[in-house]
N, C-alpha and C positions, 0 to 999 in steps of 0.2 A: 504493500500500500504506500511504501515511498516516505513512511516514518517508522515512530518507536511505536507507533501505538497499537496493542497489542490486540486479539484476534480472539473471540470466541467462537466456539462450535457449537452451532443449533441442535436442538435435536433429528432434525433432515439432512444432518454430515454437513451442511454448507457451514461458513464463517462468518463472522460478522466483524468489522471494525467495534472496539468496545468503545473509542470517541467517535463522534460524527456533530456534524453541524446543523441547527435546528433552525429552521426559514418561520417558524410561529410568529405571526404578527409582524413581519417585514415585511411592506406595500408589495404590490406587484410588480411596481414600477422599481423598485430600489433594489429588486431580487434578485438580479444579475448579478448586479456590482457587488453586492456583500458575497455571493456565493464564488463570485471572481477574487477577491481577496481570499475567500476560505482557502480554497484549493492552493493558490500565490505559498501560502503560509504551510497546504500539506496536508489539509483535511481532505478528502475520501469518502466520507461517509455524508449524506445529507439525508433529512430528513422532513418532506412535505404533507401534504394530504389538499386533498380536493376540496373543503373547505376554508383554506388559507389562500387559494384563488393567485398561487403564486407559482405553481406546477411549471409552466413555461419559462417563467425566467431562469429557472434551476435548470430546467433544459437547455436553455442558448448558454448556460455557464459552461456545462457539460462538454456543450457541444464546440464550444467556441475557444476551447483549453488547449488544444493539440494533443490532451492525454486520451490512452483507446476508452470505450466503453467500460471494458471488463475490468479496470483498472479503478472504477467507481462500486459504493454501494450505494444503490437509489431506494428510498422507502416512500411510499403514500397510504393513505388512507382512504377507504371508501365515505363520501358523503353521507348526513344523517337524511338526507332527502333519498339515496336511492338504495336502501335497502331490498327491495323488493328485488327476485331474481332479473325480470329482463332489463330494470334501470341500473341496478350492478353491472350488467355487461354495458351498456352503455355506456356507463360511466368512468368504468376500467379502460374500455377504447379511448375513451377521450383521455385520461391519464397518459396513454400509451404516446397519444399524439402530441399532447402539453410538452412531454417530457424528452421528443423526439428520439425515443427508443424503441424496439420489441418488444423488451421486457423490463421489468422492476426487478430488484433483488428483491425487496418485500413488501408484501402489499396486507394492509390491518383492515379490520374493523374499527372504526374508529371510536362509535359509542354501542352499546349494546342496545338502548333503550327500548326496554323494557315492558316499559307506559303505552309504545308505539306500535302499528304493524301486529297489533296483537301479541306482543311480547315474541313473537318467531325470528330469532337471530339465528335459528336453526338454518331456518331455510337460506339465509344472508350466508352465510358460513359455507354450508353445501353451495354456494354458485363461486363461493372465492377455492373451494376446493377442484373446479373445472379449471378455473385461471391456473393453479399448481398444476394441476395434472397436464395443461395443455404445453408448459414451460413457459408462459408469458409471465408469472410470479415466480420465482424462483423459491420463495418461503412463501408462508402467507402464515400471518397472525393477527393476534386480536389488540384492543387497546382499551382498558378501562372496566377490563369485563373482574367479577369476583368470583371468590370460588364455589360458590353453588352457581351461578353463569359457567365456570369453564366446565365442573363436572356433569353438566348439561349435555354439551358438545362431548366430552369424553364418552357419554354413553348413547348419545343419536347419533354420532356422525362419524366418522374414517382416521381422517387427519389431526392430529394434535395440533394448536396452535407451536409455534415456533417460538413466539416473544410473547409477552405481555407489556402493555404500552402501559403504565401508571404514573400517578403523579406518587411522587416518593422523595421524600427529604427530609433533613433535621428532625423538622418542628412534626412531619406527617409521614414516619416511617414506613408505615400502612403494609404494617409485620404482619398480619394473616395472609394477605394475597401475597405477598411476597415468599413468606416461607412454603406455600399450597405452590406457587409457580417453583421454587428450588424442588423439592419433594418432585413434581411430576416432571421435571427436566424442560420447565418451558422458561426459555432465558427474560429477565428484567429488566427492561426500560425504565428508564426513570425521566420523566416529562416535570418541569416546574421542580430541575433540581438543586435550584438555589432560593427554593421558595418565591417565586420571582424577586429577589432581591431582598426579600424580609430576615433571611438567618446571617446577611453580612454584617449586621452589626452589632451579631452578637455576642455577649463579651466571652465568653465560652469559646466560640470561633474565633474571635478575637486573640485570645491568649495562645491558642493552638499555633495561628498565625504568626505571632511575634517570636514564638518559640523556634519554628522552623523556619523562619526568613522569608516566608511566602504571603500570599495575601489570603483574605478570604473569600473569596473565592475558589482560588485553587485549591484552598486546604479541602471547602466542603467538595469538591469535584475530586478530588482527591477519595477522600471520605468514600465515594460513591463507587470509585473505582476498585476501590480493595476489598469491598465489600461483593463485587464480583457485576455490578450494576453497569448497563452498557445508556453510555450519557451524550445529550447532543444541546449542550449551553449552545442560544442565541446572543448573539449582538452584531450591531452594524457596524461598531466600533476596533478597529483595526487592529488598536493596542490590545485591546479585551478581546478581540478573536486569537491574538496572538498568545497572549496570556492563556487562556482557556485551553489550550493546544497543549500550553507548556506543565504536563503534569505528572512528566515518568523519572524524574530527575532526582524524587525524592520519596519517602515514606512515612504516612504515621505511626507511631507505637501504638499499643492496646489501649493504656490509658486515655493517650491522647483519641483514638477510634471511640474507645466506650465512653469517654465523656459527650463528643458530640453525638450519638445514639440515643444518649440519656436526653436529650433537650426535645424528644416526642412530646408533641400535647394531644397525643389521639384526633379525635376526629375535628375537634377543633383548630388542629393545625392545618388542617384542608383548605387549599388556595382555589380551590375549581371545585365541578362540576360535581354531584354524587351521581356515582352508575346506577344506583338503583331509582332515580329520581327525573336523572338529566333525559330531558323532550325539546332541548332546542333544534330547530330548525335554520337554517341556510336561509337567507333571502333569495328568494327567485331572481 
């Protein structure tokens, strides 16, 4: 991948970059240039979804780098608009073409919901397991879903998800779905993994930081790394993509690990969305 940063195995034998760069909430317009700097800097891994309306600019970065294809890992998500089999395909084409690729390396679920569609993510699941089978996803997993949602799909459908997409950090560990994904072999994402910004000032992180020469930042991205969590921090910001990159250089101790673990506030530390709740839709 052209760095240090190191590589997990799904459970479908493929790899993953454990850093990758996160396009959340970067315009559409501005998604080239930041995803152009990522790469400049050595990132590999990106991470979009069809919801963020920014698919294409990740693709003219891609495309527009001189490095090959295979030499990226591209991730999207299916919209909460088209769950239903035939607008999943649809919608996955159009991903394909955003992206100016054949294929994804992985393509999610983005929300489960629950509330919607009659609760059948089932079905949603079974038409992302056509994209696997056809090779246009190369993985395919879920994002956001818990563990009575995945043991769902372990008992109607084929394919194990690959990843679990969650929000995970500091303040919102979010230890059941995490340890249920370790246990069944489906690798951890961690989305909002610096709380968007809320655990950098904490003196806890803080102290971590000064101890190790590093910022906080790095330290909680750190934190998330050793922990075995595969992380894709956003920013537009050149020094802090470069920073964010910079995080094999060094190591926490136990202490310094179980002090920042200990700073969980349960569900109250939750920055987003609840899966069992979340029914937002896309504006048409």
């Amino acid at each position: 991948m052209g760095s240090a940063i190191p590589d997990i195995t799904l459970n479908d034998g493929r790899t993953i970059p454990q850093l990758g760069f996160g396009v959340f909430q970067i315009a559409p317009e501005e998604t080239r240039a930041a995803v152009d700097t990522a790469i400049q800097i050595g990132y590999r891994h990106v991470d979009t979804a069809q919801m963020y309306r920014n698919e294409k600019g990740v693709g003219e970065a891609v495309a527009g780098s001189g490095i090959d294809r295979p030499e990226f890992f591209l991730t999207s998500k299916l919209s909460n608009a088209a769950h239903r089999p035939d607008d999943a395909r649809r919608a996955f084409e159009g991903t394909l073409t955003a992206l100016g690729t054949d294929y994804v390396d992985l393509f999610l679920i983005h929300w489960p919901l629950p509330t919607l569609y009659g609760g059948d993510f089932v079905q949603t699941w079974r038409t992302l397991e056509e994209f696997y089978r056809s090779g246009q996803a190369r993985s395919i997993g879920v994002s956001n879903f818990t563990p009575h949602m995945l043991r769902r799909l372990r008992a109607e459908t084929e394919i194990r998800p690959a990843v679990n997409q969650i929000e995970i950090h500091p303040y919102f560990t979010n230890a059941e779905t995490r340890a249920y994904d370790i246990e069944n072999e489906i690798a951890n994402e961690a989305y909002s993994p610096i709380a968007q910004g809320e655990v950098l000032t904490d003196p806890t992180v803080d102290a971590v930081a000064r101890a190790v020469g590093k910022t906080p930042a790095q330290v909680v991205l750190r934190w998330h790394n050793q922990r075995g969590d595969i992380i894709f921090p956003k920013s537009k910001t050149e020094a802090r993509v470069r920073e964010n990159f910079e995080l094999f250089d060094f190591e926490l101790d136990e202490p310094s690990m179980a002090s920042i673990t200990d700073l969980d506030q349960g569900e109250k530390g939750r920055t987003g969305g609840n899966p069992e709740t979340n029914a937002w839709m896309p504006p048409s």
